[in-house]
Structures are given as structure tokens and as C-alpha cells.
C-alpha positions in Angstrom: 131.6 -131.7 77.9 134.5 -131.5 80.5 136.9 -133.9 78.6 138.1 -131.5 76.0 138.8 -128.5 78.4 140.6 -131.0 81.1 142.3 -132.4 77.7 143.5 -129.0 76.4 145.0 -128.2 80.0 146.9 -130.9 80.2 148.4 -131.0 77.0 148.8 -127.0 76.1 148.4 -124.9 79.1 151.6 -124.0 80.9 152.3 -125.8 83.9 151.5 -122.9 85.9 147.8 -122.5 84.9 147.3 -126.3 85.3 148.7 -125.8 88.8 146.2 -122.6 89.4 143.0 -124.7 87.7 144.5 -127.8 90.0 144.6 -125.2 93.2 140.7 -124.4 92.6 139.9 -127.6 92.2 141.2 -129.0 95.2 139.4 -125.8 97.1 136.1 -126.4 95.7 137.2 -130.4 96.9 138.3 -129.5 100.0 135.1 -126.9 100.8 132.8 -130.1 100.3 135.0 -132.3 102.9 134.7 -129.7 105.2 131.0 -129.4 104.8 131.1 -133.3 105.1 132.7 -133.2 108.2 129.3 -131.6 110.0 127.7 -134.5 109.8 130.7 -136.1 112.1 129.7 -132.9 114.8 132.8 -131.5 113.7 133.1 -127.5 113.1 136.0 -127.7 110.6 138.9 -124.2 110.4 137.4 -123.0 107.3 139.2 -120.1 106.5 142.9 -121.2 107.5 142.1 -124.5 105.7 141.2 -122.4 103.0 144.6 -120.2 103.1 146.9 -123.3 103.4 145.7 -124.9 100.5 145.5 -121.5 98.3 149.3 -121.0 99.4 150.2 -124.2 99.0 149.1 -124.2 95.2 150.7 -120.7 94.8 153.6 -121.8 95.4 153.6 -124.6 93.3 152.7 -122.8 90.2 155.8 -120.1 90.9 158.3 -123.4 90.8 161.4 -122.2 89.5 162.6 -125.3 88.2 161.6 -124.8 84.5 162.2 -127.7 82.4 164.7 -129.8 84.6 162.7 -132.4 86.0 165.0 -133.3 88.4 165.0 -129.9 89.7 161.7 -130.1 90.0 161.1 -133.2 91.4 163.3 -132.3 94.1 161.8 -128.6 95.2 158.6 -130.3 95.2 159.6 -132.9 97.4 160.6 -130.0 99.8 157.6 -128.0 99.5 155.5 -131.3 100.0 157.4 -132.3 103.4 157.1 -128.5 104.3 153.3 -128.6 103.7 152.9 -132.2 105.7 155.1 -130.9 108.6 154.0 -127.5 109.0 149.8 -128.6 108.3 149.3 -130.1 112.2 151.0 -127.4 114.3 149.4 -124.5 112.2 146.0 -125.9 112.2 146.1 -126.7 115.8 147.8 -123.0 116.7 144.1 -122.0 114.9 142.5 -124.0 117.0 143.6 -122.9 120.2 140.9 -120.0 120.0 137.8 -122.4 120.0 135.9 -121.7 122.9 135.2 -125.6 123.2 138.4 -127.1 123.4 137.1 -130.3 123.1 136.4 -129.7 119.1 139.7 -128.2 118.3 141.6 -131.3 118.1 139.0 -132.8 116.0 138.6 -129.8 113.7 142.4 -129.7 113.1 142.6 -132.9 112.4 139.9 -133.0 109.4 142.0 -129.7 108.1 145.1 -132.0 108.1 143.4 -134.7 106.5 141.9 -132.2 103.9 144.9 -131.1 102.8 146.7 -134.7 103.1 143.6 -136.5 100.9 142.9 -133.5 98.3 145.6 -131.0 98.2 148.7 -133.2 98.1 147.8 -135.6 95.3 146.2 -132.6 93.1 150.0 -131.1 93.5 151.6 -134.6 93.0 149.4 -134.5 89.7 150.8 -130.8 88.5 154.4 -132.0 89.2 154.2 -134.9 86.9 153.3 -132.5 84.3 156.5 -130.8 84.7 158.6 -134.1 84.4 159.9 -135.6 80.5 156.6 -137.0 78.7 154.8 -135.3 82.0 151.9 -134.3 79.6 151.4 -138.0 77.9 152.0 -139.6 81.7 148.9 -137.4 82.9 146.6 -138.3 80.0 147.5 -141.8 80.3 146.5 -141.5 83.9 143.2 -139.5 83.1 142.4 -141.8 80.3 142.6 -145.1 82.8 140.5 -143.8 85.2 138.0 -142.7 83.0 137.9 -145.7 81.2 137.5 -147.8 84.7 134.7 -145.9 85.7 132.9 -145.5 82.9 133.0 -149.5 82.4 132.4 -150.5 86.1 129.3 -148.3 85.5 127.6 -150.0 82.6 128.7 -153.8 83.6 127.8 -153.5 87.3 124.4 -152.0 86.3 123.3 -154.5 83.6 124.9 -158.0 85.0 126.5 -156.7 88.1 124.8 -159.7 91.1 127.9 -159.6 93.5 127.7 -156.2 96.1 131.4 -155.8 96.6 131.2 -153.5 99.6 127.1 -152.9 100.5 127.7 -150.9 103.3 129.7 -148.5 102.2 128.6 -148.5 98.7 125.7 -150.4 98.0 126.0 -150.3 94.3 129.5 -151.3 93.7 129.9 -155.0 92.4 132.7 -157.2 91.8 131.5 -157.7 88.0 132.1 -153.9 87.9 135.6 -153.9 89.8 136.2 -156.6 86.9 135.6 -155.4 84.0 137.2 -151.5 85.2 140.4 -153.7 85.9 140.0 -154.5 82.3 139.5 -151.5 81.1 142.7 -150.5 82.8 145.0 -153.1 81.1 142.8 -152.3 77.8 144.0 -148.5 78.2 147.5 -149.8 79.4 147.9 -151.9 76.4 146.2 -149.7 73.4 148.8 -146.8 74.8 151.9 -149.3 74.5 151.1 -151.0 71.5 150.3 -147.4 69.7 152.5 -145.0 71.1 154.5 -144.1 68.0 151.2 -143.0 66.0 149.2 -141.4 68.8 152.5 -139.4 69.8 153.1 -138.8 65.8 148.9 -137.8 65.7 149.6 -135.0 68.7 152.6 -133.5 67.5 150.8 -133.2 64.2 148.0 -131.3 65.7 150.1 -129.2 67.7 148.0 -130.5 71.3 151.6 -131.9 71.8 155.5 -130.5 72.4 158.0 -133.2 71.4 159.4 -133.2 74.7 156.5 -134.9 75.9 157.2 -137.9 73.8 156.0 -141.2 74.9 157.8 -142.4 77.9 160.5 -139.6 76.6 163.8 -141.5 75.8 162.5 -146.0 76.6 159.9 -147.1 75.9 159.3 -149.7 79.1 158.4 -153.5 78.6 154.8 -154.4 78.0 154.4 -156.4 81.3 156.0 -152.9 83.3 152.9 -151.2 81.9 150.1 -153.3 82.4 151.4 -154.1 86.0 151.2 -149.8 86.3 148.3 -150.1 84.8 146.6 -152.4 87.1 147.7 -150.5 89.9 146.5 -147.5 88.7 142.6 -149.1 88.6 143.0 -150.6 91.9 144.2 -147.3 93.8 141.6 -145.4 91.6 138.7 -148.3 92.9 140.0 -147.8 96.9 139.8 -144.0 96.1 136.2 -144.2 95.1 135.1 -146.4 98.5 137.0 -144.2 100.7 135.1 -141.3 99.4 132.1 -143.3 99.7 133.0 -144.3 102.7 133.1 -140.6 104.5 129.7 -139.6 102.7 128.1 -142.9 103.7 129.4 -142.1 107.4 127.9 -137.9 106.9 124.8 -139.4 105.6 124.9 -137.7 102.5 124.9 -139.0 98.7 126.6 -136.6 97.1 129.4 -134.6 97.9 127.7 -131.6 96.7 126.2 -130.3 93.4 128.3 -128.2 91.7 128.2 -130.4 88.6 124.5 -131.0 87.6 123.5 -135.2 87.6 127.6 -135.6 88.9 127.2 -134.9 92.2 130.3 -132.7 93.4 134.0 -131.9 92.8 135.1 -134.4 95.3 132.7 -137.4 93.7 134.7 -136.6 90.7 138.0 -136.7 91.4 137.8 -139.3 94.6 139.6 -141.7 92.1 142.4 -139.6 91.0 143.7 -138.9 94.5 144.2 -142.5 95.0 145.9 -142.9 91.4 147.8 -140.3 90.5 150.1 -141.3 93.8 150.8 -144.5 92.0 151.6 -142.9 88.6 153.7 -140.2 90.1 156.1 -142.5 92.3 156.7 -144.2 89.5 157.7 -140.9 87.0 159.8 -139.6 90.4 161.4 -142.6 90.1 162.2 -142.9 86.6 163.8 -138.7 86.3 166.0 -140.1 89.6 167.4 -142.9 87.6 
């Protein structure tokens, strides 16, 4: 019920509601890996954790650059160093007023890594909506992960034998790591092969400007996408254990229940924090050239 409100954001809303939907998001996010990190004995900075992350978002969705990607590329960039330099020192100055000094370092630390694991790849995600073809390079992305998941689901449940990582996840199997790599280069290679008409089939419908033509002014070789492609599912597969990984260590299954039968915000979007990384070093790279 999700997929055609996410879709509509990415493809119509300006980029500075994305960013504001993106900045609660990666609150809601953040809140449940602060709530996780009780079951590590760790009282997390709630509030200033809380600000940092509001702020950070703010900002991002008053970006002056307008439609020059480079521009933008390049005040994000700043804004993203200022974020990772500034997060240790201001989370440990709020610190300094725990009464057990012995849980401030700790309790900084998961507000750093907060805002490192959520915060900075949600904004990495709004940026790449402001570069050329920004909108088709997010729904790409969206579309690969979802199609990964959804297909590591169904295989690993009916003629998955292989646990691929039982402590940590005790359901994951390698026939389901398979067959979401495949689903990957499926996505990859439907996208390249039919660019032309699903880009013509968007901008008929109006869910599409023309600036955000497929892969803008070159197309890239076939072998370029499904090697992106393959490294999208295998950042959005690491993304998933690591998540896992911290619930398994709290004790918990879910990250919370905000989405009924889903689990939490963070069970949803664990994969995209790891992906969208990939896909956005590679759009940086392609507005630098």
C-alpha cells in the first residue's frame, strides 16, 4: 500500500518534501536504534540525537543549489563532512552532564553511529534526487531492492536448505541471497534494455519531468549496469544482516511496530542504507565527469 505513495515522492514531489519525508523517516529510524541500544545497557542522548538529525535534514531541504547538480553535489558534500565532523564533539559536549561518566562515552557513541548508519545515507538518497535523471536513479534503486527482497523471501522459504548466517539471522539462506542477486541483474537488465519506452510511458503520464531522462545524456554499457546492479543487492544483503545483527545482539525481533506485520522503520529500510551509498557514489561521480 506504501509503493505508490514512496513512488509519487520520488517522481513528483519537489526535492524539498522528499528531503522533509526522508528527515522523518530517518527520526522514526533513528528513535528505534536508540531504543535498541537499551538492551546493550546503554542510555542513548535522545533529545540532542534527536535535534542533530532534525537539523541536519533541515538543512538539506533549504539547499540552494536548484537544478545544478554539480552545485549540489558539492554543498552537500560540505554539509555531510560538517555533520560527520561536528556529530562526535557535540554529542560528547552532551554527554559531559551524565552523572555516570562511565555511560557517556558509550551513549555518544551510539548517537554518532545513529546519525552515521541512518541519517547520512537517507540524505545521500535526497541528493541523488537533485542530480540529472536523479528521479529515475532513485526508482531504479528502490525497484532493486524491492525486487531482492521480495525474491530472497519466497525462494529461501520454499527450497531455501543452506542457513547463510544462523546466528545472526537464522532464516537467511544462500538459495535466497541467490536468487535476490538475480533479481538484481533481472531489474538491472529490464531497466537497460527498456529505458526508451518506460522513460517515454512516464513522461506520458506526467509522474516524470524530461530532465530526469534515463541516465540523462549516455546511456552506459550493459555490462556497467548489471556490475551496479550487483553491487546494489550485495550492499542491500550486508544492510539487512547488520541490522539483524544489532537486534539479534538487543534481543529483540523487530525493530519496533510502527508498520503492522513489517516490524519497524528501521526493518524497512536496513537495506537501503547500505545501497543507496553504492548508487550515489556512482551518480556523484558521473555529474563530476
Amino acid at each position: 500500500m506504501l509503493i505508490p505513495v514512496v513512488l509519487l515522492l520520488v517522481l513528483r514531489a519537489p526535492v524539498t518534501v522528499l528531503a522533509l519525508v526522508a528527515g522523518a523517516v530517518a527520526l522514526l529510524a533513528v528513535r528505534e536504534l536508540l531504543v535498541l541500544s537499551k538492551g546493550y545497557a546503554i542510555q542513548p542522548l535522545n533529545g540532542t540525537t534527536y535535534v542533530f538529525v532534525g537539523l541536519f535534514f533541515l538543512l538539506l531541504a533549504g539547499s540552494p543549489g536548484g537544478d545544478k547538480p554539480l552545485l549540489n553535489t558539492g554543498l552537500f558534500l560540505w554539509l555531510l563532512g560538517l555533520a560527520a565532523a561536528l556529530a562526535p564533539f557535540l554529542f560528547l559536549a552532551a554527554a559531559m552532564r551524565r552523572a555516570d561518566l562511565r555511560k557517556a562515552f558509550p551513549a555518544a557513541l551510539t548517537s554518532v553511529f545513529a546519525v552515521v548508519y541512518v541519517a547520512l545515507p537517507l540524505g545521500l538518497l535526497v541528493q541523488m534526487r537533485e542530480q540529472w535523471a536523479g528521479a529515475i536513479l532513485v526508482l531504479y534503486l528502490l525497484v532493486s531492492v524491492w525486487a531482492g527482497d521480495i525474491l530472497a523471501y519466497f525462494v529461501g522459504k520454499s527450497i531455501g536448505r543452506h542457513l547463510m548466517s544462523p546466528r545472526i539471522s537464522p532464516k537467511k539462506t544462500w538459495e535466497g541471497a541467490v536468487a535476490s542477486m538475480f533479481a538484481g541483474l533481472a531489474v538491472g537488465w529490464v531497466l537497460y534494455q527498456y529505458a526508451l519506452p518506460i522513460s517515454t510511458a512516464l513522461l506520458t503520464t506526467h509522474m516524470l519531468e524530461r530532465r530526469e531522462g534515463f541516465f540523462a545524456l549516455q546511456k552506459p554499457p550493459l555490462w556497467a549496469i548489471l556490475l551496479l546492479s550487483a553491487a546494489i543487492n550485495v550492499a542491500a544483503q550486508l544492510g539487512d544482516l547488520v541490522e539483524s545483527l544489532i537486534k539479534r545482539g538487543a534481543d529483540v525481533k523487530d525493530s519496533g511496530a510502527i508498520l503492522p506485520g513489517h516490524g519497524g522503520m528501521l526493518d524497512r529500510i536496513d537495506a537501503l542504507l547500505f545501497a543507496a551509498p553504492v548508487l550515489w557514489f556512482v551518480a556523484a561521480w558521473r555529474v563530476m565527469q
